[in-house]
Every structure is written in C-alpha cells, then in structure tokens.
N, C-alpha and C positions, 0 to 999 in steps of 0.2 A: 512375257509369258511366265518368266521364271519368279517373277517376285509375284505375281497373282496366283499361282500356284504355291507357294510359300506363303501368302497372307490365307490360303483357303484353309491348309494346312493346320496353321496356328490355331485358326479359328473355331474349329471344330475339335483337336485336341483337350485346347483349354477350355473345353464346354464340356469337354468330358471329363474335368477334373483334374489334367496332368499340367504338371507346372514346364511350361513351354518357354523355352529361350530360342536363342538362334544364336548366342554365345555361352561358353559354358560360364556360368555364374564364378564369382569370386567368395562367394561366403557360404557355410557350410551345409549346403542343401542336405536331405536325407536321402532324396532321390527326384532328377530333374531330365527333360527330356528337350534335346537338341537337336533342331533343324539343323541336319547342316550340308554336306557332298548334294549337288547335283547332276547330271549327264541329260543330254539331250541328243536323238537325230531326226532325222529327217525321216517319216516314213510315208508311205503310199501305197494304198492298193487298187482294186477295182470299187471298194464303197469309203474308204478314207485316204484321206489328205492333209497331212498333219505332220505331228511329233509322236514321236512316244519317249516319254521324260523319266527315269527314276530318281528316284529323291529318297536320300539314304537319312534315317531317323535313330538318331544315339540313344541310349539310355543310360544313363551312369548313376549307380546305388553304392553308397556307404554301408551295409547291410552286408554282415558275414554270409546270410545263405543265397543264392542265385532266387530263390522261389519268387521275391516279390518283383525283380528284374523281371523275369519270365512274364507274369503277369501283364508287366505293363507293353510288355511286346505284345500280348495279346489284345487288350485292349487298344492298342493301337494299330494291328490289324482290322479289329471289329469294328472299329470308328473308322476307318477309309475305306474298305473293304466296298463301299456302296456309294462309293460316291461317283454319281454322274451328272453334274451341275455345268450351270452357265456362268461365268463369272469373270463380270466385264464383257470383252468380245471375246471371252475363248470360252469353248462347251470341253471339260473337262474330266474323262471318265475312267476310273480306275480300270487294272488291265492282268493287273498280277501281280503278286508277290515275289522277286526275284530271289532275296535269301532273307533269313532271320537268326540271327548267331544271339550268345551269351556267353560271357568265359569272365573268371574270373582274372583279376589284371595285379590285384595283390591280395594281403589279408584282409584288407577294408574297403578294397572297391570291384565293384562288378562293373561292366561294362557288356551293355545290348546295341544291337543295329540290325534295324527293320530299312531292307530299303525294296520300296512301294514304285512300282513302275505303272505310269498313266500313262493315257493316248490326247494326246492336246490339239483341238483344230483351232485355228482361226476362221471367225467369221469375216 
C-alpha cells in the first residue's frame, strides 16, 4: 500500500513539474522536493474500511527568500488535493491536509513540509 501510494505520489508531482526524489539529492539542486516520513492506521467506520495514511512531503530551497518554498507547498497541495484514484488494488482518496510549515533552517536553505493525509481501502 505504502509504495503504491509513493509511486502515485511521484507520479503526479513530477508531471506537475517538481523535481521529485525520495532521497535528498547530492548535487547542488536549486530547489527539490522529497518523499519521504510516512504513518499509517487502521481506520473503520459505518461506510469505510481501510487506512488513513499521511505522508509527509519535504521541500528544501537554496533561495534566501521563503516565497518560492511557499510556492511549491502550494502547488503541491493543488496537485493532490483531488486525488481519488484506483491504483493497483487500492482506491486511494485524499482526506486532508494535516499541517504545512516553512522556516528558514540557515542563510541559504529553506526547508517546507506538507504532510497530506489519505484514506486507503483495499479492494
């Protein structure tokens, strides 16, 4: 569940133009965005039976102002923010945004994290 949810992930990022890893790169990005923390449990109600998964999304900018950071938290909201797909045997639909920070971390790096919580059934 957890790597098909990671492959959907990717998928759709890097179709929206962000340069997606799921390690932070070794050579001098300008600004690059990492899969990476996941959580899962168990949930259940009277019309699901599933997970609810979040999956925490980095952002790290070399870029003195936060603005273009921000940015891409944004767009990285508005590319999952609608995602309710089948993929594989799991039917996999966005649920919520639990938080989205930005802070600076020195004089030359910003660091964002979006982390997007889904509801994951198995079929």
């Amino acid at each position: 569940m957890l790597e098909t949810l990671q492959k959907l992930e990717y998928e759709l990022l890097n179709n929206a133009g962000l340069k997606v890893y799921d390690y932070i790169p070794k050579d001098d990005e300008n600004e690059y965005v990492v899969i990476g923390d996941v959580s899962s449990k168990s949930f259940c109600s009277k019309t699901f039976d599933g997970y609810e998964v979040t999956s925490t999304i980095w952002i790290y900018s070399n870029a003195r102002s936060t603005l273009n950071a921000k940015r891409t938290i944004q767009k990285i909201i508005d590319c999952l923010k609608d995602v309710e797909v089948q993929k594989e045997k799991y039917y996999i639909e966005f649920y919520d945004i639990a938080n989205a920070d930005c802070m600076r971390i020195d004089l030359d790096l910003i660091q964002g994290k979006v982390s997007v919580v889904y509801r994951v059934e198995e079929d």
